[in-house]
C-alpha positions as CSV (number, residue, x, y, z in Angstrom):
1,X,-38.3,10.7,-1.5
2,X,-35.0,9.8,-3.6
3,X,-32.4,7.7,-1.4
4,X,-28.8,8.6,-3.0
5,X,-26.0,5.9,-2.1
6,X,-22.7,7.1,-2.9
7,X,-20.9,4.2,-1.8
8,X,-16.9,4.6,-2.5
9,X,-14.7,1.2,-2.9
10,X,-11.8,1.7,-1.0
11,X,-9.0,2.0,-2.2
12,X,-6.1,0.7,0.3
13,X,-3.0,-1.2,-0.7
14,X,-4.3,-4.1,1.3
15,X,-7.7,-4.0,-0.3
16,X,-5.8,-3.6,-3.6
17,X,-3.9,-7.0,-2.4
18,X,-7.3,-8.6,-1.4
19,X,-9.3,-8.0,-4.5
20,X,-11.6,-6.3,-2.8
21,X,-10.9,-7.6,0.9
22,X,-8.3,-6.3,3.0
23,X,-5.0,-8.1,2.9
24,X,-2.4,-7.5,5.2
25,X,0.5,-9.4,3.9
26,X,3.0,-11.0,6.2
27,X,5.8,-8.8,4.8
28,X,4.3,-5.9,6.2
29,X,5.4,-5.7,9.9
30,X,5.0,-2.1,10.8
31,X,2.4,-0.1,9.1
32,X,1.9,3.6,9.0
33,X,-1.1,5.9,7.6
34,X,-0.9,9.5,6.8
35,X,-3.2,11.6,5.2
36,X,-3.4,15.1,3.8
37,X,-5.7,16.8,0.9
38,X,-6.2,14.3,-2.0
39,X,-3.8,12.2,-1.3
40,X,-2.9,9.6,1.2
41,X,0.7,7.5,2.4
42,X,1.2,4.3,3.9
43,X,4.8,3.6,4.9
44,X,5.9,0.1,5.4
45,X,8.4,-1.1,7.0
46,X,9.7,-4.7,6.1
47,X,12.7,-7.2,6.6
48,X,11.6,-9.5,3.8
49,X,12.3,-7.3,0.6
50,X,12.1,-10.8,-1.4
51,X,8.9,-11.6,0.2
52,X,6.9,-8.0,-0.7
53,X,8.5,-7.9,-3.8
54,X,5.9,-10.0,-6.4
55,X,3.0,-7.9,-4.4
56,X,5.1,-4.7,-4.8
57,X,5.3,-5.5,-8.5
58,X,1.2,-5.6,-8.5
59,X,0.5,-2.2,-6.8
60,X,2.5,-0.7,-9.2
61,X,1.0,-2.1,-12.1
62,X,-2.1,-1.3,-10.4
63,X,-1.5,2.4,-10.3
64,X,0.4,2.7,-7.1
65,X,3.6,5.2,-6.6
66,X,5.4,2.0,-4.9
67,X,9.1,3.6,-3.4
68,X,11.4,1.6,-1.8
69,X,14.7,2.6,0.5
70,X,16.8,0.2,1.7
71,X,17.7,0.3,5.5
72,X,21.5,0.7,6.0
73,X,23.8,-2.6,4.7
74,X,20.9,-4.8,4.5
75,X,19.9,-6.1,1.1
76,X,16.1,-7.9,2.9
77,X,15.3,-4.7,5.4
78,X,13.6,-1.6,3.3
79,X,11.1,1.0,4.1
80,X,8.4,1.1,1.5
81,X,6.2,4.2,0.5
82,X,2.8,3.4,-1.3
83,X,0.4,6.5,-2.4
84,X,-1.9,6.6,-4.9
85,X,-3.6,9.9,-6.2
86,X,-7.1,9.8,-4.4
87,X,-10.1,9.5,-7.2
């Protein structure tokens, strides 16, 4: 008898973040998942653009589709779009 373990590594923004671990960053108030063939979205919603920035900066160089829209006047409040391709 031959025992196959496909074990996937997640691939999450936070795990991204956490090196392995999940990371939810403080920056990251509200938190949205959604999910459709092959590829999946997390919105973000912050009000410390600053703060997300340097671990914005590291998704993207990490191979994440990192999007960001300012809410109205504000130069600190954005909604942020992270989605990857899945593997």
């Amino acid at each position: 008898m031959t025992l196959n373990n496909n074990i996937t590594t997640l691939r999450t923004p936070y795990h991204e973040l956490g090196n392995g671990s999940p990371r939810i960053p403080g920056w990251a108030q509200h938190r949205s998942v959604y999910r459709s063939a092959g590829r999946t979205l997390y919105l973000v919603e912050t009000d410390s653009l600053a703060g997300a920035s340097q671990d914005l900066d590291t998704l993207s160089n990490r191979g994440w589709d990192v999007r960001i829209e300012r809410a109205g006047n504000s130069t600190a409040t954005a909604n942020i779009s992270l989605t990857r391709t899945a593997a």
